[in-house]
Every structure is written in C-alpha cells, then in structure tokens.
C-alpha positions, 0 to 999 in steps of 0.5 A: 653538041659544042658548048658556046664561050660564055659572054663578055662581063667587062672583066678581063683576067689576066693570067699570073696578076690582078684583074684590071678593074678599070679604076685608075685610067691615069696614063704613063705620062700622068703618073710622071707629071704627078711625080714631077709635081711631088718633087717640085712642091718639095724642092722649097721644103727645107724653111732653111732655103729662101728663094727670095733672099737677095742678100749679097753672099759672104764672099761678095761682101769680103770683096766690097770690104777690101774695096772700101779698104783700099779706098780708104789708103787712096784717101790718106795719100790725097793732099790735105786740101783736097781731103779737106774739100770732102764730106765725110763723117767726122768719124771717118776722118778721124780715123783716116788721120789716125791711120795717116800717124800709125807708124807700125804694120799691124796698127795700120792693118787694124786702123784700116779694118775700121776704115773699111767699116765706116766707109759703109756710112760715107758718099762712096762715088763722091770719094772714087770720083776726089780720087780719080780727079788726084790721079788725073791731075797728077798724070797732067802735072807729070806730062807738064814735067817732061813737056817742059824739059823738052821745050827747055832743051829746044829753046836752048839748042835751036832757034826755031824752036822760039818761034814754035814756042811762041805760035803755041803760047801767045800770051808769054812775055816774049822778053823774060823768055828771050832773057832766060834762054840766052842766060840759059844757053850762056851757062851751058857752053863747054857743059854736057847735057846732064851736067846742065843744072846752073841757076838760070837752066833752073828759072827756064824750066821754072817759067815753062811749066806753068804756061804747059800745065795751064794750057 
C-alpha cells in the first residue's frame, strides 16, 4: 500500500540555502529606497558641508576686489570738481589723492589694493553712476569738437551752409557770425586746408562750439 505526502507545515525548504521562514516580507524595491535613504541621510554628514552657506566663493570675491579697484582709477581720472561733488569717506578720498601723487608702478599697485578695500564701505552706484555721467559728457564734448570743424569749414566754403546754420540755431548773434566767417574765409585765401590756423579760423571755431555743446 502507497504511502501519502506528509502535509504542508507552512515550512518550505529549499535545497542547498536557508529555510524562507517569512520573517523579512520587505520587496527589492524597499530594500533599494532603504539603501537610497542611507545615502541621503549621509550625504550632510560631513560638519565641514554647510548647505546653507551662501557666502560668495574666493573667486567671486577676487572678482568684486579688482572691480572696485578699477573703479577706483576711473575715480582719480575724473576732474576735481566733480570728485568734490561726491560722498565719499574722507578715508577713501584721502587715499584716492594719494594715489593720484604716487609716481612709481608698485607704490600705485599697493595704494590701489587699499583703494579697493575701502571702496567696500563707499555708495558704490552713486560712484559708477559719477563715472558714467564723466564719460557721457565727455563723448558730448568730442561729438561737439568734430561738429564744430565741420560747421567751420561749411561756413567758410558755401554760402548755403549760413542759412542752414541759422534754421538749426536761431538764437545766434547773426552779425558776430557774419563778421567771423568773412574774417575767416579773408585768412584762408591762397591757403591749404590743413595750413588754415590763422587767429580768426580759431575765434570761428571758438563761437560754434559752445552753441553745439548747449544744443
């Protein structure tokens, strides 16, 4: 008579391993979100990283250093006047003179490290905005400049050219123009244009550049 398998006992075994006792019905996938976990919590584990410092890095203060530095040159080449117009710590200024009278190359290098330094502690925009002001007017001044040899020569060479001057600026003294450009164009006979320099080629150019300048 045949012998009957013995019945199930919720124990399987497995042939070469462990019985599977059901203890641990953690999945694949849990264990991997348990090992992921393990490397997050460990990513902050080092106390010499500090997410949440923002502080700038050594480069980018480099940067803002020669930045302020270059600003300060830009301030020694404005006039007195309008360096005088500024706020500024007396220390800075002091020191922005003294670099202004320093003659040799490392003595300037040296006065413009300071420089940089207490820049840190000066209105920064109101300095940028002073410099670009100085710049602006001086390309007006240099625009004016080469208006004003071409209106010279115009007046000189072509009669039209009085009339278009005078449609463009209605507020000149009509007679000292007339008076300048005849004197002017009496100078120039026999003369080549670059050899024209005589006193009143001067006083034309004189009396057209501030009415450009102002216009």
């Amino acid at each position: 008579m045949s012998r009957r398998a013995a019945p199930h006992r919720g124990t399987d075994v497995h042939y070469g391993g462990e019985p599977d006792t059901g203890a641990d019905s953690r999945t694949v996938a849990d264990a991997g979100a348990d090992a992921d976990a393990g490397v997050d919590a460990g990513a902050n584990n080092d106390p010499a990283v500090d997410p949440f410092d923002i502080r700038p890095s050594k480069t980018r203060l480099k940067q803002k250093s020669h930045a302020l530095q270059a600003l300060g040159v830009q301030l020694t080449e404005l006039s007195d006047e309008r360096l005088d117009r500024l706020e500024m710590p007396d220390s800075l200024r002091d020191a922005l003179e003294t670099y202004r009278r320093t003659k040799s190359f490392e003595g300037k290098r040296r006065q413009l490290q300071y420089v940089g330094k207490l820049m840190h502690n000066a209105d920064e925009a109101a300095m940028r905005e002073a410099v670009a002001e100085a710049t602006i007017g001086s390309a007006q001044n240099t625009l004016a400049l080469h208006q004003a040899e071409q209106w010279r020569l115009a007046l000189i060479t072509d009669d039209e050219a009085m009339t278009r001057w005078l449609h463009e600026h209605p507020a000149t003294d009509t007679q000292q123009l007339r008076s300048l450009v005849r004197a002017a164009r009496r100078d120039s006979v026999g003369l080549k244009a670059e050899d024209r320099q005589p006193r009143s080629y001067r006083e034309l150019f004189q009396f057209l550049r501030p009415l450009l300048a102002s216009s």
